[in-house]
FIVO-108654 format. One record per residue (C-alpha): x, y, z; residue in one letter. Coordinates in steps of 0.25 Angstrom, whole numbers. Each point is the difference from the previous one (the first is absolute). Example, Ala and Ser with C-alpha at 12.3 -4.5 7.8 and 13.67 -1.06 7.14 Angstrom:
2
KOLZA       X       Y       Z   residuo
KOLZA      49     -18      31         a
KOLZA       6      14      -2         s
***
This chain:
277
KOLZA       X       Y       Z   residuo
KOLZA    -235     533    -380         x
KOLZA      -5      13       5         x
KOLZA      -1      13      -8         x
KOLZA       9       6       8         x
KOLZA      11     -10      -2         x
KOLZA      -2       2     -15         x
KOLZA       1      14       2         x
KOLZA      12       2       7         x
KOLZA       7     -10     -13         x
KOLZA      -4       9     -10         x
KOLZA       5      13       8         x
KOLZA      15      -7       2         x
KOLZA      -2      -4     -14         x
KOLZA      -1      13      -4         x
KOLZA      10       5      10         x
KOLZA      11     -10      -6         x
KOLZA      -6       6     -15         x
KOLZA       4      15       2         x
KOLZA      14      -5       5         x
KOLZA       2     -10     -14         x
KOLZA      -4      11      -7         x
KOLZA      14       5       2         x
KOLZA       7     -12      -2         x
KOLZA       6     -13      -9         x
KOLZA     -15       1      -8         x
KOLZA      -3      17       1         x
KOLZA      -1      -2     -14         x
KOLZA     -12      -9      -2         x
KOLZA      -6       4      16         x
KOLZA       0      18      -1         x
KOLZA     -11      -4     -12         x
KOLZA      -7     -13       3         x
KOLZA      -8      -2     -12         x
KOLZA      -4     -13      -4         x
KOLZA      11      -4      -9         x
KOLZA      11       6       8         x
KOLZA      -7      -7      13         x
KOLZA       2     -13      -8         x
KOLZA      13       2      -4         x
KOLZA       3       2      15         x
KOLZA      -7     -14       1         x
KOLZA       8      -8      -9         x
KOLZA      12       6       6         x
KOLZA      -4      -4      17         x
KOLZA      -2     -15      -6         x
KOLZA      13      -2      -9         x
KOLZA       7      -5      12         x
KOLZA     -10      -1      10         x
KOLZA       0     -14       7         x
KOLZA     -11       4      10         x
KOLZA     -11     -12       0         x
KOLZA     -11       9       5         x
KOLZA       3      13     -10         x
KOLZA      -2     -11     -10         x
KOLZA     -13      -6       5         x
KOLZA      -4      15       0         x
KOLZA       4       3     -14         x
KOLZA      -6     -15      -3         x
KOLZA     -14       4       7         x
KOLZA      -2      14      -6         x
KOLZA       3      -3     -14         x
KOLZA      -5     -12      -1         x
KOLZA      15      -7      -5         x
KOLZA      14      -1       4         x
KOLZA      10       9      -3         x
KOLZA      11      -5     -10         x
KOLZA       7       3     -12         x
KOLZA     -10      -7      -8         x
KOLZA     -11      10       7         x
KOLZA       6      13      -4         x
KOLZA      -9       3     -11         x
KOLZA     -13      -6       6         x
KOLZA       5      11      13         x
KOLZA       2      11     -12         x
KOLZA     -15      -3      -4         x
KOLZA      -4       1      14         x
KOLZA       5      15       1         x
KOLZA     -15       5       3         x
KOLZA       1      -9      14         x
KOLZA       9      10       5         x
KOLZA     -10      12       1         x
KOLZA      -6      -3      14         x
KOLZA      18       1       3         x
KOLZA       1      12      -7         x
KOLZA     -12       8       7         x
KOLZA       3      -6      13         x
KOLZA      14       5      -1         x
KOLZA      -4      15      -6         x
KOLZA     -11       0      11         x
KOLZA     -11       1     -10         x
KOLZA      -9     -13       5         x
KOLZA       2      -9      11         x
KOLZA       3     -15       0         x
KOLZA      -6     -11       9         x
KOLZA       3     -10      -9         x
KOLZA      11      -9       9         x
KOLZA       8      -6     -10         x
KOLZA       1      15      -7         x
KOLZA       6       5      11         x
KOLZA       8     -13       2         x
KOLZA       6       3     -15         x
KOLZA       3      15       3         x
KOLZA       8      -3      11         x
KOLZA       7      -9      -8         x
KOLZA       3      11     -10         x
KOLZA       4      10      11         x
KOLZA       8     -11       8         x
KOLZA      -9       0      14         x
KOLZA       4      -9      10         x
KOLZA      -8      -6       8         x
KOLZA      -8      -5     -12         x
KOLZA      -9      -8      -4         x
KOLZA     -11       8       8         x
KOLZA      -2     -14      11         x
KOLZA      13       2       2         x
KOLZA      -1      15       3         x
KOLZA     -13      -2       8         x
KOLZA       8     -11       9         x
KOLZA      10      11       3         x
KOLZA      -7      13       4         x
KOLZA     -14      -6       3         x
KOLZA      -3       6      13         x
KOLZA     -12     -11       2         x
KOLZA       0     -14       6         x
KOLZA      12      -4       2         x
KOLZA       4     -15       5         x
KOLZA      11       0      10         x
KOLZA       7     -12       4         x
KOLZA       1      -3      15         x
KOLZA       7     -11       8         x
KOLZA      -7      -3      13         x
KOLZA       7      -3      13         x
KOLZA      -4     -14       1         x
KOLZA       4      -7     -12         x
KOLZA      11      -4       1         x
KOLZA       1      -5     -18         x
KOLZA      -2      14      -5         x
KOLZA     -13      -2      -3         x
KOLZA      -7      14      -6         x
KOLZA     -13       6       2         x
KOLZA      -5      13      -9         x
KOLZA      -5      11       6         x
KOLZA      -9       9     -10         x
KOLZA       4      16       4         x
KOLZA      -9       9      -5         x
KOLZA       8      11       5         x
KOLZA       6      14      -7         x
KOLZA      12      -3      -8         x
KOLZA       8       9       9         x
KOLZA      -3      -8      13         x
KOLZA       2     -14      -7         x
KOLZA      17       2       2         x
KOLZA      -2       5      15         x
KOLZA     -11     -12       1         x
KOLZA      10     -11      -5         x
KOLZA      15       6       7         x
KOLZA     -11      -2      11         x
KOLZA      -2     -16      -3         x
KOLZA      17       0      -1         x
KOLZA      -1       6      15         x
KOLZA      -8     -13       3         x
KOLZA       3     -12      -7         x
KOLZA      15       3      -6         x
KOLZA       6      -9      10         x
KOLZA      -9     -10      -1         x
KOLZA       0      -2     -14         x
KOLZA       7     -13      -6         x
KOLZA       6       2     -13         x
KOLZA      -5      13      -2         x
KOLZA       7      14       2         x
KOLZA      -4      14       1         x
KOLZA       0       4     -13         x
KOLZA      -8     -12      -4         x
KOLZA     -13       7       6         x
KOLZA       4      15      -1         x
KOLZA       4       1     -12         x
KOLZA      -9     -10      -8         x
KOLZA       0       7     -14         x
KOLZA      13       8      -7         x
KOLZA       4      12       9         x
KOLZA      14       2      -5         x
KOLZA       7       4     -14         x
KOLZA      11      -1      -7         x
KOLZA       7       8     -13         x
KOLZA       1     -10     -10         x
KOLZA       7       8     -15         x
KOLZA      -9      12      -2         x
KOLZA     -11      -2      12         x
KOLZA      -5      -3      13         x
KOLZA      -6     -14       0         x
KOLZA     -10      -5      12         x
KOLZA       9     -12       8         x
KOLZA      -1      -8      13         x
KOLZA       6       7      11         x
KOLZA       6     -14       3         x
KOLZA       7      -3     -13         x
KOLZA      14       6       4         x
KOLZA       7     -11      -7         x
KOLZA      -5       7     -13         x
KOLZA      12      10       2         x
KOLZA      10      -8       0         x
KOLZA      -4      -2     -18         x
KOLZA      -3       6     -11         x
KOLZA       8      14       5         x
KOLZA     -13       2       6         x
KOLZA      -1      12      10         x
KOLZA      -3       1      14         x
KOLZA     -16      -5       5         x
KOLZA      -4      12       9         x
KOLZA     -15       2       5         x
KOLZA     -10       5     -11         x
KOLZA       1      17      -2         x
KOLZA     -12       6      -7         x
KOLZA       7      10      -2         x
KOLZA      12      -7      -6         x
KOLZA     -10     -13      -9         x
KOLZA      -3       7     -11         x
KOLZA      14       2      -5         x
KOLZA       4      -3     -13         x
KOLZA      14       2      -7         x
KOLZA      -2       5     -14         x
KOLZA       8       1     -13         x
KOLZA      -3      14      -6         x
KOLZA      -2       3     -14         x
KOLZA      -6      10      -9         x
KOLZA     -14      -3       2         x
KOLZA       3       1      16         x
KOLZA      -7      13       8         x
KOLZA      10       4       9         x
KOLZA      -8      14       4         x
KOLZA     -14       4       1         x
KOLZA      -6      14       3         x
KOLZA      15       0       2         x
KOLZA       3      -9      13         x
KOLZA       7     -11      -2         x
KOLZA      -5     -13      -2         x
KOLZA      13      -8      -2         x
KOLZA      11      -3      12         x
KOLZA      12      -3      -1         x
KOLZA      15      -6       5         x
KOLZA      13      -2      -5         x
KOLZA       8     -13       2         x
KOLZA      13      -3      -5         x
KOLZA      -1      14      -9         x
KOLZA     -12      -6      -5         x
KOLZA     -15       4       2         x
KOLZA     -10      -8       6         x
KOLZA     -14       5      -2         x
KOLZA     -13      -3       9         x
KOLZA     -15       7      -3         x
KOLZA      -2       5      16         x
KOLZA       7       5       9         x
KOLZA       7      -9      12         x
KOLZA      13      -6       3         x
KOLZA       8      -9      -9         x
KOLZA      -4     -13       3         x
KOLZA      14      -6      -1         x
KOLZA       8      11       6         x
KOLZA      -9       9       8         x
KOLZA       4      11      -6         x
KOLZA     -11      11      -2         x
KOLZA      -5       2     -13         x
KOLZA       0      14      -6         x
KOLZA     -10       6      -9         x
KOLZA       3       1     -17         x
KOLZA       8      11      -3         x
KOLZA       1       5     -17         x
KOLZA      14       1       2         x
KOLZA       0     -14       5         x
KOLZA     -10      -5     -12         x
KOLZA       9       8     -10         x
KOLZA      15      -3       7         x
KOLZA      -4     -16      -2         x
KOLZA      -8      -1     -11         x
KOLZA     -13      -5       7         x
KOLZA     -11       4     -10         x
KOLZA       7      -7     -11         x
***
């Protein structure tokens, strides 16, 4: 771990914050007190079957969360201070699995923060190489240190070299070792491996398509009266109509099931079909 990995965590966390803030959970994130920012917590872990978000709630609290914990979580409310500054930007937070909650509140992905640090590290790196003589695929590791932005030109390199000699493996095995694609999946874009095409074919799952940071942050939203659709009086709601109904999203971008563009919240569109109720 270096402290500019955890750095960079904490400012997507807080990047992914300030667009939450405007969706399913605005209520309990535009003021993240303590209790509101526990509420949020019991919320994320109704339905959540994620083995590491468990292990993180497990390891900062010091139990499990479940139905029978719910009032031990309730006297544990003060736990949530080092959340609430971090988020208002009154203190910092170094403490790992802190963070690793508060991206669990604000739906992060990549997370825990390993996971994150395995993604975007831009240091050592171990690339997997076949060399020319041996014949049983045998691999030999190569440590890289190297900028991040030469690592893709140094491995589409190692495809130049070994692809056809490679038994069992192809070029997508070594270029694209980690996920580099996604996928929209109900009400957002979810990190997926470019080679899981048969993923289409269930679910009504849409179509997998190269990571967009411009497009990842997505989210569809259901509006209510708590919702900010304006502030300082730009928009902070899109929107599209499907089937004569209206789909909203809390940036701007495409429709990720029909590629239409989004357009900005209108008052006459909020009044028209009731979205502030």
């Amino acid at each position: 771990m270096t402290q500019n990995e955890l750095d960079a965590y904490k400012k997507a966390i807080k990047q992914k914050y300030e667009t939450e803030k405007t969706s399913l959970y605005s209520s309990l994130l535009l003021q993240p007190s303590r209790a509101n920012l526990r509420k949020l917590c019991v919320e994320r872990f109704k339905e959540n079957q994620s083995q590491d978000d468990a292990t993180t709630f497990k390891v900062f609290f010091g139990f499990e969360f479940g139905e029978g914990n719910l009032n031990r979580l309730k006297s544990e409310t003060d736990r949530f201070r080092a959340l609430e500054n971090f988020l208002k930007n009154t203190t910092d937070c170094n403490d790992i699995e802190g963070i690793n909650l508060i991206a669990i509140l604000v739906d992060f992905t990549p997370r825990p923060f390993l996971k994150f640090a395995k993604r975007f590290s831009g240091n050592e790196e171990q690339v997997t190489v076949i060399p020319e003589s041996n014949i049983e695929s045998k691999t030999i590791d190569v440590p890289l240190k190297v900028p991040q932005t030469k690592k893709r030109k140094l491995m589409y390199g190692i495809l130049g070299v070994t692809g056809l000699l490679s038994i069992g493996y192809t070029a997508k095995d070594v270029a694209f070792p980690e996920k580099e694609c996604m996928q929209w999946q109900k009400d957002h874009y979810e990190l997926v491996d470019c080679t899981s095409s048969a993923q289409q074919s269930f679910a009504g799952f849409s179509e997998i398509i190269p990571i967009d940071n411009n497009e990842i942050m997505l989210r569809r939203i259901i509006p209510s009266d708590t919702t900010v659709f304006f502030k300082n009086g730009e928009p902070q709601i899109w929107y599209c109509k499907i089937n004569k109904k209206i789909e909203c999203f809390n940036t701007h971008g495409k429709h990720p099931e029909t590629g239409k563009a989004l357009r900005p919240i209108t008052k006459y569109i909020i009044n028209k079909y009731e979205l502030d109720k």
